[in-house]
Structure formats: structure tokens, C-alpha cells
C-alpha angles and dihedrals in degrees: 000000000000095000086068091069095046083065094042084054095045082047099053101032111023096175095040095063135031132245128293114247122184118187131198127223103196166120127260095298091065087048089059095246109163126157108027123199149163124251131219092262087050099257120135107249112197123190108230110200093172082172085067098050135122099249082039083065096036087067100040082065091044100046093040084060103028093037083163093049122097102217110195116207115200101190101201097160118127126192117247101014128137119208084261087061092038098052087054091067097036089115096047105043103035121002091058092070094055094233127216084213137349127212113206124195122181132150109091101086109027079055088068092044077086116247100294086076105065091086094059083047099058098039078045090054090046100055095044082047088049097048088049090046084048091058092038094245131152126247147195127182112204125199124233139246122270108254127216113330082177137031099247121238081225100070111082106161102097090220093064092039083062090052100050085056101061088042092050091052101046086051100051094033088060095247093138099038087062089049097049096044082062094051085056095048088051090046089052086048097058105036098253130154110234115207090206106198089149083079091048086063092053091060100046087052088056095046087061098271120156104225100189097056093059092065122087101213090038085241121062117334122092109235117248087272093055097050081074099072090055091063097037085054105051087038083064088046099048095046095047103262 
């Protein structure tokens, strides 16, 4: 990818080119939210670790082999957004910056908005992808992370146990691998790379793996150790793996 050589050249020439930024359309999970709870007045409390998460990662890789490279991170991830919501704040948040490349990850939530919705979720990630294509910057949807396939023993607040119900049952029903296939035939429509670690869940929960239990929340935030593979994974992506 063209954002590579933007580091070669850094790293060959620091005062001829400016610095790398990378900014991050996303959900929760690009804001860095991980264990979620109620307090005693009834408000949702959610721990936010943005150290731990996935574009965190992304530039420990980045710096460790590029030590001489300023790597801007714009963290533009809100919990609880869907790409509509995301695509309303496209200017503020990331255009204004003027990226090198932008990742965007949505899915989560305009999954729970039920299967009507979908439609709303791909015309929503057009028009992100377009806005991008109008400006020549590079782009990478990511897929998201599998949420629940079980309601965890862990959880004993029955509101999140609620929760972790509707988003069970999304995951095993196929709700957000419908969701997910559309994101990849608007990617494919407009010509955009898709870093698909989603699959790389599936597999894992074929392999045996127990899903659940590699969320923090028990619901739909990879715990600190998963966020690794985002950024593995985009590193691979963005270097031509």
C-alpha cells in the first residue's frame, strides 16, 4: 500500500516529508472500551484502556520498525456508533486531518439495529468509502470481531445478562454475518481492501475456540490479547502481506 512508502521515504529523508497519520472510523472497540458494568445509580460504566487498543498496537509495530517515523493516530471510534452515525461526523473527526489512510470498522452496532437495517449500513459505508475516494486516500475496512455465542456464567448483573441475550442471538442467528457479507460486496464495489479478521474468528471458533471468553465485557469487546490480531493483521495488509 501506498502509505508504506510514505514510511521508506520518512525513514530515509525526516525533514523532506511530513509525518504519517492514520486515522480510525469506528465503534467502541476503536475507542479502546473493554469490561462494561452498572453502577449503583443505574448508569453503564465502561472501562476505556485506549493503551490497549488495537491502533495502539498498530503503532507499537510501526514505531519498533520505523524508531525515526512520526506516526500520527487520529482515534475517531465511538461507542456505540453505527456507520450511519459514523458517516455524520466523517468531516469532523477525520477529514479534517487530512489521513494518509483511514481504517473504518463498523458492524457491531447497526447489527443490533435488527435486519431491516442493513440496507441503511451498506448506503452508510458508501458513502464513507466515496468521501474518502473524493479526497485520494487510502482506505481499509476491517471487519469486526464475533460477539457472545453463549451467555457467559460470569455475568451476573441481570441487564447485561439481557444484553448478552439479543447479542447471542444476533451472533448465532447469522445476523452479523449478513451484515458483514454486505460490507464485502460494497467493498468490492468500490474497489476497497478488507482486512477480514472477522474470518479469522470463525476459524478460531471452529478450531475450539471459546469465543466468549475472549471479550472483555462477555459481549462484544475483544479482550486487551485479541486486539492484537487487529493490528497484526492490518500491519500484514498495509505491507502487502
Amino acid at each position: 500500500m501506498k502509505v508504506m512508502n510514505l514510511f521508506r521515504d520518512k525513514a530515509k529523508d525526516m525533514n523532506g516529508c511530513q509525518p504519517v497519520t492514520i486515522a480510525f472510523l469506528g465503534d467502541s472497540v476503536t475507542q479502546g472500551c473493554f469490561e462494561v458494568f452498572f453502577k449503583n445509580n443505574g448508569e453503564v460504566e465502561t472501562v476505556y484502556d485506549v493503551n490497549s487498543a488495537y491502533h495502539s498496537y498498530l503503532k507499537n509495530i510501526l514505531t519498533t520498525l520505523y524508531p525515526n517515523v512520526t506516526v500520527n493516530i487520529i482515534n475517531a471510534g465511538i461507542s456505540g456508533n453505527t456507520a450511519e452515525q459514523g458517516y455524520a461526523r466523517l468531516e469532523r473527526d477525520v477529514m479534517k486531518f487530512h489521513p494518509d489512510l483511514v481504517v473504518v470498522c463498523f458492524g457491531l452496532n447497526d447489527c443490533g439495529q435488527g435486519p431491516d437495517y442493513i440496507n441503511v449500513y451498506a448506503d452508510s459505508l458508501g458513502k464513507i468509502f466515496e468521501r474518502l475516494k473524493s479526497e485520494d486516500i487510502e482506505t481499509i475496512f476491517m471487519t469486526p470481531n464475533m460477539m457472545n455465542t453463549e451467555v457467559s456464567c460470569h455475568i451476573e448483573d441481570e441487564r447485561v445478562r439481557e444484553i448478552a441475550v439479543t447479542t447471542m442471538e444476533n451472533q448465532n442467528g447469522g445476523l452479523l454475518d449478513r451484515y458483514l457479507e454486505k460490507a464485502r460486496e460494497v467493498c468490492q464495489s468500490h474497489q476497497i481492501p478488507v482486512c477480514d479478521c472477522y474470518q479469522d474468528w470463525k476459524a478460531m471458533e471452529r478450531n475450539g475456540v471459546d469465543i466468549t471468553e475472549r471479550l472483555a465485557n462477555y459481549i462484544n469487546h475483544p479482550d486487551r490479547k485479541m486486539n492484537w490480531l487487529f493490528a497484526v493483521r492490518l500491519f500484514e495488509m498495509m505491507n502487502g502481506e
